[in-house]
N, C-alpha and C positions, 0 to 999 in steps of 0.2 A: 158831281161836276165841280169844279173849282172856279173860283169868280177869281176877277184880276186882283183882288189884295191879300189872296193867297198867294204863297210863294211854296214854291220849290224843293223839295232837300236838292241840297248842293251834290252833286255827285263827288264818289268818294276820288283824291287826289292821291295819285301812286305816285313813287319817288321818282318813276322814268319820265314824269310828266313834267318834274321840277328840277332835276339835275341834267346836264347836259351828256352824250357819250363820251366815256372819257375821264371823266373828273373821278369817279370813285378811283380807278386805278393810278389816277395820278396820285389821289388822295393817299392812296396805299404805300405808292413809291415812296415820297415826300415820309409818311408817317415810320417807314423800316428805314430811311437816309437817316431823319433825327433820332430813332432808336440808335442805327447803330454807330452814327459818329458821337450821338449825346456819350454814349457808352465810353469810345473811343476816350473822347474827352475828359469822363471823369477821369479814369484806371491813368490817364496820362499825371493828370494834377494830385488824384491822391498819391499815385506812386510816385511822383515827384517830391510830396510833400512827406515820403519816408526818409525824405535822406537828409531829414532837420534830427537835430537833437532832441524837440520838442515833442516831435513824432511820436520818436524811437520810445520813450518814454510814455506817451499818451495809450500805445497799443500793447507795452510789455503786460499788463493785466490781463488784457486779452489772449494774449498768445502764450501766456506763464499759466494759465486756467485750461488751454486747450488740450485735450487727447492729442491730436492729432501734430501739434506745433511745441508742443511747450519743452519736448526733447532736445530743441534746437538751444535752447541755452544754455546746456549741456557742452557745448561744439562751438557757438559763435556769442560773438559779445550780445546786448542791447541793441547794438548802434550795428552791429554787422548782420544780425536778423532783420533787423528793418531794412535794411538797404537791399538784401535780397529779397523780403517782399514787393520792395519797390520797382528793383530789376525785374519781377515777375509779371508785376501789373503793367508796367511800361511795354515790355516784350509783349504781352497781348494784346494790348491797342495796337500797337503798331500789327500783328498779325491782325487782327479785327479790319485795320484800315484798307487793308489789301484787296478790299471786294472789287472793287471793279478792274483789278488785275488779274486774281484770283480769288476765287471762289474757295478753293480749297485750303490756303492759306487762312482766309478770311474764317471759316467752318470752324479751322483746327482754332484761331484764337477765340472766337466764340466760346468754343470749347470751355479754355482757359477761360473763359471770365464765368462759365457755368461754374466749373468748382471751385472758384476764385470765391465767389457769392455765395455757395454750401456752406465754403467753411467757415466765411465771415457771420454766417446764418446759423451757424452752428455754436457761434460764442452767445450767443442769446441764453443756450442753454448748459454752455459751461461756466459762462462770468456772474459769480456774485454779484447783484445787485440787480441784473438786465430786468427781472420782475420784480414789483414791490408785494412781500406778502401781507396778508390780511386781508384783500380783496375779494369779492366772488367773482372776477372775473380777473384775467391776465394782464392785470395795469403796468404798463412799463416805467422802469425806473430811466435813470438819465442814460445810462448803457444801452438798454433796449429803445431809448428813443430814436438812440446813434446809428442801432443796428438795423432797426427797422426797413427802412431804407433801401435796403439789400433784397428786399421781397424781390422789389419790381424791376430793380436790377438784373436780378438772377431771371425774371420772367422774360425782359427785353433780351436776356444775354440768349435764352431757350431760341425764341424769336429769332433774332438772328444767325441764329445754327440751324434751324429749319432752313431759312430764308437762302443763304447759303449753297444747304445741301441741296433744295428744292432745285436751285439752279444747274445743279450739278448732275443731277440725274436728266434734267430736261434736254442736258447738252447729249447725253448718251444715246437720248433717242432716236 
């Protein structure tokens, strides 16, 4: 039997108890709006910031190392590779921003910012330097500090293509 300077256990507090209905999905909305205009955002200012001089040069390592790009120098200047990556990133934002027009527009630049983010994810391990060796573990150099970055980018961009399609199918039903 318990005397009155016994207390209690507290019974245990569920989340339905302390959030109200409603807030997790708002929370949700809100969290895929700032993914995917943050998104928008960047792909606008860094592919804007290709069509400096400064750029054009800052990313030629990068893209002179790559399997996949480095053939373009071959074909266009420095300064005319850059610019088309920048036409590239620009044009996905602006498809990314179309969600609440289209969903499907919105999908397809998602898309583009998924293998936009591959391949920038891919210079990690084509670009001299992005690792420093002698480590027992994968310590990045100032390259890989650059690229890094691009994880959760490319994980936001996945997000958004989900997000997207999800709607896109729900409409079909």
């Amino acid at each position: 039997m318990r005397t009155a300077t016994q207390k209690y256990p507290d019974p245990p507090v569920r989340i339905n108890d302390v959030i109200q209905p409603g807030f997790i999905s708002a929370l949700e909305r809100v969290g895929i709006g700032v993914s995917r205009y943050g998104l928008v955002t960047i792909l606008l200012l860094i592919g804007g910031l290709k069509f400096t001089h400064a750029e054009a040069q800052g990313i030629e390592p990068l893209v002179s190392h790559s399997p996949f790009m480095s053939w373009m120098y071959s074909v266009l200047s420095v300064q005319a590779v850059s610019n088309l990556i920048g036409l590239i990133e620009i044009g996905v934002a602006f498809l990314m921003a179309f969600r609440p027009i289209s969903p499907r527009t919105s999908f397809i630049g998602s898309l583009g910012a998924v293998i936009t983010f591959l391949i920038t994810l891919s210079f990690l391990v084509t670009t001299p330097g992005a690792f420093e060796a002698g480590y027992w573990y994968p310590r990045l150099g100032g390259t890989g500090q650059f690229l890094i970055k691009d994880l959760a980018l490319l994980g936001a961009s996945v997000w958004t293509a989900a997000e997207a399609l999800t709607h896109l199918e729900t409409k079909k039903l």
